[in-house]
Each structure stands twice: as structure tokens, then as C-alpha cells.
C-alpha positions in Angstrom: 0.0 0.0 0.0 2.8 2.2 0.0 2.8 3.1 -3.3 -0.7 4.1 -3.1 -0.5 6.2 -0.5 2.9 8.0 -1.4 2.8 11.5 -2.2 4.9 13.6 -5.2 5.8 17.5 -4.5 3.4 18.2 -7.0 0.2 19.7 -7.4 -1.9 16.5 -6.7 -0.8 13.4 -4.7 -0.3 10.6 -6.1 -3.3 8.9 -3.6 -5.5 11.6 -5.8 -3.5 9.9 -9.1 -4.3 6.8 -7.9 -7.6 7.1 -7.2 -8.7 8.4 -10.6 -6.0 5.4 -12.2 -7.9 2.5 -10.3 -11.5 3.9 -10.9 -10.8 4.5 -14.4 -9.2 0.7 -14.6 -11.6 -1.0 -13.6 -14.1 0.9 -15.6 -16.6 2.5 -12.7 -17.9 5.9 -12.6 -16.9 8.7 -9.8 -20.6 7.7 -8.8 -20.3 4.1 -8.7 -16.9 4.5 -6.7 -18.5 6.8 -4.5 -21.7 4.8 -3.8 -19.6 1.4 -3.2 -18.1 3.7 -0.5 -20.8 5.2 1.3 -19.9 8.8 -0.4 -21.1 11.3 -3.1 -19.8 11.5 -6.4 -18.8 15.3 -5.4 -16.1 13.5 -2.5 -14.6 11.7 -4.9 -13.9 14.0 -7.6 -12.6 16.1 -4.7 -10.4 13.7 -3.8 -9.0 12.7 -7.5 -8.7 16.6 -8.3 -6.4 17.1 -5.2 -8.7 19.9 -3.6 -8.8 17.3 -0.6 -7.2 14.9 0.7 -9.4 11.4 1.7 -8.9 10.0 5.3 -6.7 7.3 5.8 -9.3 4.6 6.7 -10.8 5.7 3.3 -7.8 5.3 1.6 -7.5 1.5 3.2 -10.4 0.5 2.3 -9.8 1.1 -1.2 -6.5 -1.0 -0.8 -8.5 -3.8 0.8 -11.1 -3.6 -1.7 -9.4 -3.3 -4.8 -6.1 -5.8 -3.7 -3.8 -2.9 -3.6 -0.5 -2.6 -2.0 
């Protein structure tokens, strides 16, 4: 999970890279993401756009969810 959760000096993190790169992967919409989460569309394109950053347990259960390390 450490390369999901590393950050670049960038503009966005790369957890926001990552999101948008495992969403868009596996071929579900910001919506869809957001719904299997218990979150609004609006949270995850936050999120993937770098205007905020998601809360670690978040950011696990992505990991968890999607096999990530």
C-alpha cells in the first residue's frame, strides 16, 4: 500500500493519481466509486482533483477492496 499512499511534490498526490487510475481501470464511474463507499460523487472527484485529501481509513479501504498494495 505504500505506493498508493505516497505523495509527489506536485500539485496532486499521487493517492489523488491513484484514485482516478484504479476507478478508471476498472471501468466504474466517480458515482459508482462513491456509492460502493458510502460517499457522493462530489467527494470523490474532490479527492481525484487534489482539492482534498481522503482520510486514511478511506484510503484503506480502497487497498483492501481493490487488492492494492
Amino acid at each position: 500500500m505504500n505506493k498508493f499512499l505516497a505523495k509527489n511534490s506536485g500539485n496532486k498526490s499521487t493517492i489523488s493519481k491513484n484514485i482516478r487510475k484504479i476507478r478508471t481501470i476498472k471501468g466504474i464511474s466517480q458515482t459508482v466509486f462513491a456509492e460502493d463507499f458510502g460517499l457522493n460523487r462530489a467527494n470523490i472527484s474532490s479527492y481525484e482533483e487534489g482539492r482534498a485529501e481522503p482520510k486514511m481509513d478511506f484510503v484503506i479501504k480502497i487497498a483492501n477492496k481493490f487488492g492494492l498494495d
